[in-house]
N, C-alpha and C positions, 0 to 999 in steps of 0.2 A: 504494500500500500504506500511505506513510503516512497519509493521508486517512482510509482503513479503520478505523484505530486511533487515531486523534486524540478527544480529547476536548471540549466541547463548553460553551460558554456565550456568556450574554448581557445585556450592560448596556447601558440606555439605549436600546433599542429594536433594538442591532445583534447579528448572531449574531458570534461570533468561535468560531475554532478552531485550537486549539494542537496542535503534536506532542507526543507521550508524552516527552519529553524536559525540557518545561517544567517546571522544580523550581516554581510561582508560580504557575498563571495566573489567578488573579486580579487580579494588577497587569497584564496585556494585554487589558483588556476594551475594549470600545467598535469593534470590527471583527474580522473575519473572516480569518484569515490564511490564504494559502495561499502557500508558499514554491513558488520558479521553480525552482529550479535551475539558471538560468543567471543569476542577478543581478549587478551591474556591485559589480565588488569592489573594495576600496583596500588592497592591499598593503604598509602603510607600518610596518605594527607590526614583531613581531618575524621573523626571517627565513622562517618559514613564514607570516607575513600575517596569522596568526592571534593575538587577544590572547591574555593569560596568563589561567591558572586563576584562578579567585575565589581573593582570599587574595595574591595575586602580582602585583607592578607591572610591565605590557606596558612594552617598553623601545620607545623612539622616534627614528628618525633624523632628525629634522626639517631641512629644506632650508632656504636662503634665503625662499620664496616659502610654507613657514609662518611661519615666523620673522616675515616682512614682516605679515601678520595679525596674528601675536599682539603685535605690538608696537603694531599700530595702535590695536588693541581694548582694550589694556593703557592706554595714553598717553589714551586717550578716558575711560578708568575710572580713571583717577589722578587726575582734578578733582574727585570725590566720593567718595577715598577717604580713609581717614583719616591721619595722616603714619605711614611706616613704620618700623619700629625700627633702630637701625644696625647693619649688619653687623658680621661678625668683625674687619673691616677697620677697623671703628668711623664709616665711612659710611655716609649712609641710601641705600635702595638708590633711590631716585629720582634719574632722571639721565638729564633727556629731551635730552641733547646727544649721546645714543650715536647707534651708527648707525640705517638704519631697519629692520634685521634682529636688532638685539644682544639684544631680548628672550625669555627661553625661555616655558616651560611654567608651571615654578615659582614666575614673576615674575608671568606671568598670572592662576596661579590667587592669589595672596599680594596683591592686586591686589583681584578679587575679596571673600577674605573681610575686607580693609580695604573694601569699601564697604559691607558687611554691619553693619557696628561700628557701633551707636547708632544706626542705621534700624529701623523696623519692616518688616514684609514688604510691604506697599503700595510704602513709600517704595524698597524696595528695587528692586522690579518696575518703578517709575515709573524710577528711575536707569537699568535695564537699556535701559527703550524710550528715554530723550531717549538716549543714547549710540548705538544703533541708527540713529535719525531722523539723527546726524549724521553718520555713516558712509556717509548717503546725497546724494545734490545735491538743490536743490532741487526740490519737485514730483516728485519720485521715485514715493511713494507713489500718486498720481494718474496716473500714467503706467503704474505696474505695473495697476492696476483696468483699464487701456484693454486693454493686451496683453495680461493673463493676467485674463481673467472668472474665476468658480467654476463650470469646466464639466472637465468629464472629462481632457480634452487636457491644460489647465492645472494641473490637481494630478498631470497623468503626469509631466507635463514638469520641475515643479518636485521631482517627488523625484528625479529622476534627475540634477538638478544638484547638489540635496543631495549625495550620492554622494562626487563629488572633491570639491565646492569646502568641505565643510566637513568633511575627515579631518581637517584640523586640530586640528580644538575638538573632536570628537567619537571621532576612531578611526574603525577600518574600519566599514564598511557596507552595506549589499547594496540593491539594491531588491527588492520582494517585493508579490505580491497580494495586492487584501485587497476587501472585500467593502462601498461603502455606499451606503446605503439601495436597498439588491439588486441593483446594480451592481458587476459585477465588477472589477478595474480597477488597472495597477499604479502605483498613489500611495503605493504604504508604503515606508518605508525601516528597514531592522529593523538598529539600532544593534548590533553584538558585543558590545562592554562601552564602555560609556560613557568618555572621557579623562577628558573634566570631571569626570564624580563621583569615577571609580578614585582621579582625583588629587587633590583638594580631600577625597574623604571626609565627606562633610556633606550631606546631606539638606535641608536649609533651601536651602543654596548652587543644588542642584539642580532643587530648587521654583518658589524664590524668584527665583536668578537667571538661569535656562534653561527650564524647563517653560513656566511661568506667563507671562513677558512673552512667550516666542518665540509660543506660543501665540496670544495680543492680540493682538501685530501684525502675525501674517499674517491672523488673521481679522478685526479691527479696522483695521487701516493698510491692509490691500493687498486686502482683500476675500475673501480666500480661505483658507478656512478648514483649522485644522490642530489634531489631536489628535496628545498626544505623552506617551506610556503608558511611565513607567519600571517597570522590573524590579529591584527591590532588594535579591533573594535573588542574582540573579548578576551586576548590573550593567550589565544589557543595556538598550534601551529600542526599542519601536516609536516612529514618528512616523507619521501617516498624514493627505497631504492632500486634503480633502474633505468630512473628519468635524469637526462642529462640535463643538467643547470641554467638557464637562459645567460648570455652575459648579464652583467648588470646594469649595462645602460636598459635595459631592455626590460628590467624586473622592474615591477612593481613597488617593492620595498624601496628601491633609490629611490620615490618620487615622496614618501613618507615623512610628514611633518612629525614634531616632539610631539611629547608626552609634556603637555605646556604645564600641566597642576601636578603633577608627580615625581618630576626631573628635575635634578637638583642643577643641572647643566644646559636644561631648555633656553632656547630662543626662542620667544614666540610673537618675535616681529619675523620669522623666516617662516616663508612656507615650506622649505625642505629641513629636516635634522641638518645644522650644521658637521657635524659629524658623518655625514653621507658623502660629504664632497669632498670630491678629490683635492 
């Protein structure tokens, strides 16, 4: 039934189809969606699983084994950040002698928009992937192209790891069909409301430092290709592996004003995020 009454568009050559629910669809083009109703769910947000309303920060219990992540990914983003201010305490909050869990969310993202500081969005994307690359052992990359080609199996497989392994940085998620190049196929992962963005609140951040590199280097480093379609009226975002990336003069997101009441960094005398341009 929902199928019946879905609505209908198409960029870049693919059909995509939303439910009537969609406040946006414009910002989910480039595939085809068709939700399972049974997609592998991450329960981590608030006690019903589900995030909070746009407008309302989803609360998070985060375990050891996020924590261990975002400290790792945090300690990787602190060589290219810039020094941070001192806390209330009159410390800065740099203090890579904690344990290897003691980092939250807020320290991640605060992390992040320190290496935003006096880069442009290249230099930004560039920081994002060397930190990636080192995350990994050597020959990683080369290894991933042998085991996972860009063939059907391997963009199923890889969202469905998406799933668990990354509620951390992203929030719950589902896997979900999606349609490409007239293959039907389930490689999508359909974000609820994005952590990263809810929490940073910055548009550039989620371009610049999620979109754009995660983007490159699974299409670029591992071979296999990946579109990742934010939704900035609710927060939410598709990723779908198999679909090759639009450039980005061409994407949608580069046309994307701030987050004018949320952004601690917004212009909103500009109609595009400063932070999008080159």
């Amino acid at each position: 039934m929902e199928l019946m009454v879905a609505r209908s568009f198409r960029f870049h050559g693919v059909h995509l189809i939303t439910p009537p629910s969609s406040s946006h669809p414009q910002r989910r083009q480039g595939v085809r969606l068709v939700r399972t109703g049974v997609g592998i769910r991450c329960g981590i947000a608030e006690p019903s699983g589900e995030p909070a309303p746009m407008g309302q920060k989803t609360r998070y219990n985060d375990g050891i084994f996020e924590k261990v992540f975002m400290t790792l990914f945090a300690r990787k983003m602190e060589k290219f950040a810039s020094p941070s201010s001192p806390s209330k305490s009159g410390k800065s909050n740099n203090n890579n002698s904690k344990a290897l869990w003691d980092c939250d969310y807020e320290r991640f993202v605060d992390v992040s928009k320190r290496v935003m500081q006096g880069r442009s969005r290249l230099q930004q994307q560039e920081v994002v992937r060397e930190v990636l690359l080192s995350m990994l052992p050597p020959g990683a990359p080369a290894q991933f192209r042998k085991l996972f080609p860009p063939t059907k199996w391997a963009a199923e497989f890889n969202a469905a790891l998406t799933v668990p392994f990354f509620h951390w940085l992203v929030g719950p998620s589902e896997v979900v069909e999606v349609e490409v190049n007239g293959v039907k196929q389930k490689s999508g992962v359909h974000i609820k409301k994005c952590r990263y963005l809810e929490n940073s609140g910055c548009v550039g951040m989620c371009v610049n430092m999620c979109k754009i590199p995660t983007q490159d280097f699974f299409t670029n480093e591992f071979g296999l290709p990946l579109t990742m379609i934010p939704n900035f009226d609710d927060m939410s975002c598709e990723m779908v592996y198999g679909q090759v990336p639009p450039p980005i003069e061409e994407d949608p997101v580069s046309k994307q004003a701030c987050y004018t009441e949320i952004c601690s960094v917004a212009n909103p005398n500009s109609p595009v995020c400063p932070k999008l341009q080159a």
